[in-house]
NUTOR-492062 format. One record per atom (N, C-alpha, C): residue in one letter; atom name; x, y, z. Coordinates in Angstrom, 3 decimals, padded with zeros to 6 digits. Example, Ala and Ser with C-alpha at 12.3 -4.5 7.8 and 13.67 -1.06 7.14 Angstrom:
BEGIN
aa / at / px / py / pz
a / N / 013.190 / -005.690 / 007.800 .
a / CA / 012.300 / -004.500 / 007.800 .
a / C / 013.200 / -003.300 / 007.800 .
s / N / 012.850 / -002.250 / 007.080 .
s / CA / 013.670 / -001.060 / 007.140 .
s / C / 012.900 / 000.030 / 007.870 .
//
This chain:
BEGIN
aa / at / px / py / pz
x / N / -017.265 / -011.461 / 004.634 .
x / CA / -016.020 / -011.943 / 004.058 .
x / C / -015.999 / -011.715 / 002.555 .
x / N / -017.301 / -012.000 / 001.740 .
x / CA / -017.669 / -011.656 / 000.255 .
x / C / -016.958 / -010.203 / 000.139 .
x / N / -017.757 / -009.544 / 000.948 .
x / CA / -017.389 / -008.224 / 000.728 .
x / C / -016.155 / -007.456 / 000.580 .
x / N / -015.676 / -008.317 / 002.076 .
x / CA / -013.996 / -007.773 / 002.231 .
x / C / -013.171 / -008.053 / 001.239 .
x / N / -013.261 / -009.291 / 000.167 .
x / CA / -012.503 / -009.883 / -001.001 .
x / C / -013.309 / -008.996 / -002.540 .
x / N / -014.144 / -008.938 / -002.534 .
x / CA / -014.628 / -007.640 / -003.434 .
x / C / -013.639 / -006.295 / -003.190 .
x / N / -013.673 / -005.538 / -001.891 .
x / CA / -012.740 / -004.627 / -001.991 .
x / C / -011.569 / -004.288 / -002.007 .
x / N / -010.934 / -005.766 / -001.623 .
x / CA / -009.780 / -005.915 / -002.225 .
x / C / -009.295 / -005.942 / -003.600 .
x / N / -010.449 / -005.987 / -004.114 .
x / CA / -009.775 / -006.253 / -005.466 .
x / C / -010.126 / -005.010 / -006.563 .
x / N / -010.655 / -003.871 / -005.624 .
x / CA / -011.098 / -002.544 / -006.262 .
x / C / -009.414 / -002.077 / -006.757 .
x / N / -009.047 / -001.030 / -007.424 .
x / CA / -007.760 / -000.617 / -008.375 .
x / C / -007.373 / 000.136 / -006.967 .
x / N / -008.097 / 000.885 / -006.574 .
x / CA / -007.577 / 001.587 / -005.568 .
x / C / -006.288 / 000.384 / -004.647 .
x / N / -007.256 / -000.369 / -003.614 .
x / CA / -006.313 / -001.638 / -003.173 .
x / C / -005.203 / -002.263 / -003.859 .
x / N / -005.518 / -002.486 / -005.184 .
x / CA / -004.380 / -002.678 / -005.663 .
x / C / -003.233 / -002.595 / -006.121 .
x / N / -003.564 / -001.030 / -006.418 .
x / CA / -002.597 / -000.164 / -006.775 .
x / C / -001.826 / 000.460 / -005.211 .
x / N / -002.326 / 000.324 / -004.110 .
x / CA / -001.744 / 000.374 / -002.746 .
x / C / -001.358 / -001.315 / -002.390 .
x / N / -001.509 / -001.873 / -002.307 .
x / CA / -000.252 / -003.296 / -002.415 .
x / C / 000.755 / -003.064 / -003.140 .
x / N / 000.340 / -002.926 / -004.194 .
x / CA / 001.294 / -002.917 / -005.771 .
x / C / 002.609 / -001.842 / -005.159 .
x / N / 002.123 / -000.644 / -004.604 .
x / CA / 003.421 / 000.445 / -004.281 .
x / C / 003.970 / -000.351 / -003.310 .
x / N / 003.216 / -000.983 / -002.029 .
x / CA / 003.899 / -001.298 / -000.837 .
x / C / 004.881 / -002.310 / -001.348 .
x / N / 004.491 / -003.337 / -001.964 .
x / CA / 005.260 / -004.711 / -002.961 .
x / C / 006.636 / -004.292 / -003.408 .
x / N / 006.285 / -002.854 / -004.310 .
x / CA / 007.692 / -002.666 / -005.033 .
x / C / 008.648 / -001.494 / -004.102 .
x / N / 008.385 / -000.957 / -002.981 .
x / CA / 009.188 / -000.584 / -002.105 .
x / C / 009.562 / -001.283 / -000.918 .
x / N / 009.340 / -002.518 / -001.079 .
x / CA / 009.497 / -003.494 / -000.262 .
x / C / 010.530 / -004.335 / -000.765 .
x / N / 010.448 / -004.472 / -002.228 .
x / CA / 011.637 / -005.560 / -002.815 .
x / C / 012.473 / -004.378 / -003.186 .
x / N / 012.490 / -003.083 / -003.580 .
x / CA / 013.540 / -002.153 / -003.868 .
x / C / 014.382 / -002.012 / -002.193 .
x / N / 014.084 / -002.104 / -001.434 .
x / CA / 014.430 / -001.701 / -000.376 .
x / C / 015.323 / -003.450 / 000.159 .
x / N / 014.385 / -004.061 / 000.064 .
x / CA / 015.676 / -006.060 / 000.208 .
x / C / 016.522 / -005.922 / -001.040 .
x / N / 016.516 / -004.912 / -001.752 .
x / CA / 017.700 / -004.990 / -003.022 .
x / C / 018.971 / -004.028 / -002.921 .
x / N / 018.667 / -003.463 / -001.436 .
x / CA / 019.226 / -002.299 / -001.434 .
x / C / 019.056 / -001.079 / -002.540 .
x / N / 018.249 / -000.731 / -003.475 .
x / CA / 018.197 / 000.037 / -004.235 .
x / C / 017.530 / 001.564 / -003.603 .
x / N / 016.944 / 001.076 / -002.552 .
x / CA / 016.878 / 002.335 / -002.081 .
x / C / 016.995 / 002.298 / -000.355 .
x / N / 016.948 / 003.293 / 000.254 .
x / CA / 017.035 / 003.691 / 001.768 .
x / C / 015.595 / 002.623 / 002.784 .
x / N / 016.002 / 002.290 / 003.089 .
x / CA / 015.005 / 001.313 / 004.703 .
x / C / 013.813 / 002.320 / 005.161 .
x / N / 014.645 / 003.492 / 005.082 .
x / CA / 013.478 / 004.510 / 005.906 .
x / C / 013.003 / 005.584 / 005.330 .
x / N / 013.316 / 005.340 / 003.850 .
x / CA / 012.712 / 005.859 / 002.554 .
x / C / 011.052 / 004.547 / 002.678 .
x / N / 011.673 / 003.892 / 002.204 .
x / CA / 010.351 / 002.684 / 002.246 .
x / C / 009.723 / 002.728 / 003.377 .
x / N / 009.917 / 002.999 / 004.805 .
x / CA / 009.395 / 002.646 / 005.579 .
x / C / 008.133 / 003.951 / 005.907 .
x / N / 008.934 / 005.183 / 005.294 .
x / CA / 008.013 / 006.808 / 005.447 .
x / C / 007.345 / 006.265 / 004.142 .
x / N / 007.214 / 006.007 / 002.914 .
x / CA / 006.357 / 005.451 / 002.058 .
x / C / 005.103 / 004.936 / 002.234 .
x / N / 005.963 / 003.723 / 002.995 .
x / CA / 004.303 / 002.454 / 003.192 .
x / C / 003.929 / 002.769 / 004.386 .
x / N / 004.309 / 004.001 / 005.442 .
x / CA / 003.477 / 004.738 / 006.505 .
x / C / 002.200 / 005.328 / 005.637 .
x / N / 002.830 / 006.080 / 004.983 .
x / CA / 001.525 / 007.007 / 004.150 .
x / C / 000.843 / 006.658 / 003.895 .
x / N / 001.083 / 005.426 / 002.888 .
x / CA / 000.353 / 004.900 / 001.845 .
x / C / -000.512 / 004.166 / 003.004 .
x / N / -000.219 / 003.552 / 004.097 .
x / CA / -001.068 / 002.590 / 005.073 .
x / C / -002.070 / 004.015 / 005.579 .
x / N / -001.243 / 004.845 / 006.099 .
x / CA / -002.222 / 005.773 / 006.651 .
x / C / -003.519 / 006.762 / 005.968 .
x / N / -003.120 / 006.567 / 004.512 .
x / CA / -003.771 / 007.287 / 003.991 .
x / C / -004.929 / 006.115 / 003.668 .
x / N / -005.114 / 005.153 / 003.118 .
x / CA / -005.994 / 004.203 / 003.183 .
x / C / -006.946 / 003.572 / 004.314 .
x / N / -006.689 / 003.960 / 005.071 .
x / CA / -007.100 / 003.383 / 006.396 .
x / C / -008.044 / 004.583 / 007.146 .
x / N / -007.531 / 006.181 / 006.949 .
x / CA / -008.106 / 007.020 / 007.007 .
x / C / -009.089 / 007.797 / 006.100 .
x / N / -009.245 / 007.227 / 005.224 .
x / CA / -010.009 / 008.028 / 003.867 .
x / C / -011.456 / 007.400 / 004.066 .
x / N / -011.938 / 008.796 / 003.934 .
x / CA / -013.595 / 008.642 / 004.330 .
x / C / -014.420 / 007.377 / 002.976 .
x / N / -015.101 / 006.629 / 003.153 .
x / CA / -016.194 / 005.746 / 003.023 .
x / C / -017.150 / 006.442 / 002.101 .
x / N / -016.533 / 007.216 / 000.906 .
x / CA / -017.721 / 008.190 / -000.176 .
x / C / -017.863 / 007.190 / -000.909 .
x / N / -017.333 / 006.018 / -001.194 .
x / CA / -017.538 / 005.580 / -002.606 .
x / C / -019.086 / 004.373 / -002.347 .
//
């Protein structure tokens, strides 16, 4: 659990919340497209979730 809250708080993680956060409230503001945000925080989920374990 130590661990898992350590890597949360690496820049990487945060800076992937941080995008999902602000295409999440641009998108409840209508400022941009539903399925603009939604192909966004696909990536951004998929690309994190898939990225090899070098560090």
């Amino acid at each position: 659990m130590k661990n898992a809250l350590i890597n949360l708080l690496k820049v990487k993680s945060l800076m992937t919340i941080a995008v999902m956060i602000v295409f999440v409230v641009l998108a409840l503001t209508n400022k941009v497209d539903e399925s603009l945000t939604a192909s966004v925080i696909t990536a951004v989920i998929t690309y994190y979730f898939t990225k090899r374990e070098s560090e």
